[in-house]
Phi, psi and omega in degrees: 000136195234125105044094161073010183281313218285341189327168175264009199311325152358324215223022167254279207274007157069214158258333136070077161294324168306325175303304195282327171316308161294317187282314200306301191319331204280305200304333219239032173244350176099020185289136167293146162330277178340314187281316171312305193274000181253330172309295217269341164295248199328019142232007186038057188262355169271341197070015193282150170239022169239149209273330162309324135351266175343311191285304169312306163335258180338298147110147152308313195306329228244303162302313183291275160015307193255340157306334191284328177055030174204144162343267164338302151304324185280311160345283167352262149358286203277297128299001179307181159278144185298323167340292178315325193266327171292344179273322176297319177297344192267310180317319198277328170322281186315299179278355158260297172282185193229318188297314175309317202289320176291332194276351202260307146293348181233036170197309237242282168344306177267002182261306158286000122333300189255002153083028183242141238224358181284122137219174192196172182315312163332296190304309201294277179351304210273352208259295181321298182292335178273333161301322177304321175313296203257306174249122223299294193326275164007293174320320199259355182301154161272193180312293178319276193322299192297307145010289179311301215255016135311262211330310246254315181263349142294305182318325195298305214310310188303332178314306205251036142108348186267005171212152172274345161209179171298340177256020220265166166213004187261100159288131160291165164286118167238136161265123159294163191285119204301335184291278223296314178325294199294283185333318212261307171326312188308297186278007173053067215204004218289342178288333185295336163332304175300326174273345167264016182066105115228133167229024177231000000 
């Protein structure tokens, strides 16, 4: 677990799919961050109206994005179909926070492991308390913050498909995308997989 991932920053920046989308198109023309982040100010390309947002927003988009470290995905984003394209931003999610990644491999992962297609609030809970367990930082949010970052990773689920709401108690079957397959594959990346229902 590294150091400052546990962080909440989470429960600000979100899933911002529209976001990452905007930003991807600007990042894959070879534009500097700085050129990035003064385009979508000067043109309200988040539609956002504080401009401090704006900056942050841009980014987290701009870290994850550079987290992917590929070509190809960020391509992704930008063309893909949206389905497709929200399973990469949930991947650039996974490998920039530690919290997605442990909630996406040890509660989302082991459940289409063991074929059990049930969820519910119990899940969130019990995944929040062994983390409070095992990590201090963790330990010190308060109720309100962990609160946040519930709501915040059932949404990630309902984005891309693996619950039909918030209120779903049904995990769906998600396929992964084959561009995201190969990439991750690519990338000696192969536990992240598990989180797309692929186990082979």
């Amino acid at each position: 677990m590294i150091e400052g991932k546990y962080m909440g920053a989470i429960t600000r920046e979100q899933f911002l799919f529209f976001e990452m989308k905007v930003t991807a198109q600007l990042y894959r023309q070879g534009l500097s961050d700085k050129e990035i982040i003064e385009r979508i100010k000067a043109n309200n390309l988040f539609q956002n109206p504080t401009e401090k947002t704006l900056d942050s927003i841009t980014r987290c988009c701009l870290n994850r994005l550079k987290k992917l470290n590929s070509e190809t995905l960020v391509n992704g984003i930008c063309d893909l179909p949206s389905d497709s394209a929200k399973q990469i931003c949930l991947y650039s999610m996974m490998i920039y926070y530690d919290l997605v990644w442990d909630f996406m491999i040890h509660v989302i992962a082991e459940k289409y492991k063991n074929r059990d297609m049930t969820f519910s609030k119990a899940d969130v809970n019990e995944f929040f308390l062994n983390l409070q367990q095992q990590n201090d930082q963790v330990a010190a949010w308060t109720d309100n913050s962990i609160a946040k970052m519930k709501q915040v990773l059932v949404k990630i689920l309902v984005e891309n498909g693996y619950l039909d709401s918030v209120k779903s108690e049904e995990l769906k079957p998600v396929l992964i995308n084959t561009t995201l397959e190969n990439a991750i594959r690519a990338a000696g990346d192969t536990e992240a997989l598990k989180a797309f229902n692929c186990f082979f």
